[in-house]
C-alpha positions as CSV (number, residue, x, y, z in Angstrom):
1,X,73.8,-7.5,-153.8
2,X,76.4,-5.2,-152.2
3,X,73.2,-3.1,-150.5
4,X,72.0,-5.9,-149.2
5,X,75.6,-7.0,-147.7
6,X,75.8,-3.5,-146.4
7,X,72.5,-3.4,-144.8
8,X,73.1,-6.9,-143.1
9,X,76.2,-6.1,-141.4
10,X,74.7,-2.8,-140.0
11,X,72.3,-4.6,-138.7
12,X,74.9,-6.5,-136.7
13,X,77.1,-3.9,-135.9
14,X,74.0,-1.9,-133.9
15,X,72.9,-4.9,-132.4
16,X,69.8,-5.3,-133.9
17,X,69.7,-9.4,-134.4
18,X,66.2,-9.6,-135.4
19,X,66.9,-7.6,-138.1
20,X,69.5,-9.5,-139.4
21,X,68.6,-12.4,-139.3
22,X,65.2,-11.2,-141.4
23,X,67.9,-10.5,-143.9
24,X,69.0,-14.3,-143.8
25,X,67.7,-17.1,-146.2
26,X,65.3,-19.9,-144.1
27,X,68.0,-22.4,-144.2
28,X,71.0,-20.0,-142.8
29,X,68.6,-19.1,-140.3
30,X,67.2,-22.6,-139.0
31,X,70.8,-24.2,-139.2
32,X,72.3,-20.6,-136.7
33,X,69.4,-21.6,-134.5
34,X,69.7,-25.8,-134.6
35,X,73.7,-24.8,-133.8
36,X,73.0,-23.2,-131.1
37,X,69.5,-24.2,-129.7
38,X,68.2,-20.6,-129.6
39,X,66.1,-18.8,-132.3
40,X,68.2,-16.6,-134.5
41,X,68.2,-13.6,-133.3
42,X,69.4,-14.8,-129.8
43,X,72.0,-17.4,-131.7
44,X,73.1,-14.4,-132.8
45,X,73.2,-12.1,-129.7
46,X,74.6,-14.5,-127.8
47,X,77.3,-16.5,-130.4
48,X,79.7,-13.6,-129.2
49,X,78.7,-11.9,-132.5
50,X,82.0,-10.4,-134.7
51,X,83.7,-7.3,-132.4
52,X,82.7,-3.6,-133.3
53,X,86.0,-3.2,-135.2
54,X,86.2,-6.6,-137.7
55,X,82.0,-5.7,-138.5
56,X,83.8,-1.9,-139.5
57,X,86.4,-3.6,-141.6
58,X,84.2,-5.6,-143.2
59,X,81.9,-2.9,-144.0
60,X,84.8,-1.1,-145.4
61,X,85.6,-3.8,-147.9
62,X,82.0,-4.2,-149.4
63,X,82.4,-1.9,-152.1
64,X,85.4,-3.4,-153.3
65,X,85.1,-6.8,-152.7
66,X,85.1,-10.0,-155.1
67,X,81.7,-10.7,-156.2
68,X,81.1,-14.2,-157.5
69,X,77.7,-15.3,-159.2
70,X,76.4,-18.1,-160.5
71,X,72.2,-18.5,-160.7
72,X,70.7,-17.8,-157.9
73,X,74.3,-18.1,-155.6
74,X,76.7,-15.5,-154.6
75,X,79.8,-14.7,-152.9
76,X,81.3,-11.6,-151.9
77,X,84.4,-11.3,-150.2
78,X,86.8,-11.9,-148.4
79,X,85.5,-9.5,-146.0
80,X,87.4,-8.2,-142.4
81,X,90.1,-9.8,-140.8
82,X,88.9,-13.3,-141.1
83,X,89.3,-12.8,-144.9
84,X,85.8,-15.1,-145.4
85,X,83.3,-14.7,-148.1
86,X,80.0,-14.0,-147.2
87,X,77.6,-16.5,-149.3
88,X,74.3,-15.1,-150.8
89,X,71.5,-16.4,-152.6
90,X,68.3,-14.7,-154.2
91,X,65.3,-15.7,-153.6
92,X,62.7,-14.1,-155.2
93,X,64.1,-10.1,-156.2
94,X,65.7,-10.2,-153.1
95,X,69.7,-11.4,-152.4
96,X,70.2,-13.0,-148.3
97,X,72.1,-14.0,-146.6
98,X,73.4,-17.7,-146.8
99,X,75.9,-18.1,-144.4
């Protein structure tokens, strides 16, 4: 579950939205675009995505972070200075992204 925290905010932190957002659950990434009336990735691009030095925090924290799970739903955090947890959920062999 960490790897696949890891790999989601690299994503972000180079920019590369599509990406991200393919590492997002269907529901995280139909409710980023109903918010803001944009497909994901540009949601993302364009919601003033987290600054180069709270995405490096929180990649920081990963490997020591709280990990909560229960079924198929996980939390890891609190991650970077906003001190949020980052929700998960597996579908399938694979852990995303839930908001």
């Amino acid at each position: 579950m960490r790897a696949a925290v890891r790999t989601y905010l690299a994503a972000l932190a180079r920019h590369d939205y599509a990406f991200a957002c393919g590492l997002m659950t269907p529901a995280a990434r139909r409710d980023l675009a109903d918010a803001a009336d944009a497909p994901c990735a540009r949601a993302l691009g364009a919601g003033g995505g987290a600054a180069a030095e709270e995405l490096a925090s929180a990649q920081r924290e990963v490997a020591g972070a709280d990990v909560r799970i229960s079924g198929a739903a996980a939390t890891l955090g609190p991650l970077g200075p906003a001190q949020r947890a980052l929700r998960l959920r597996r579908i399938g062999a694979r852990w995303l992204v839930a908001g």
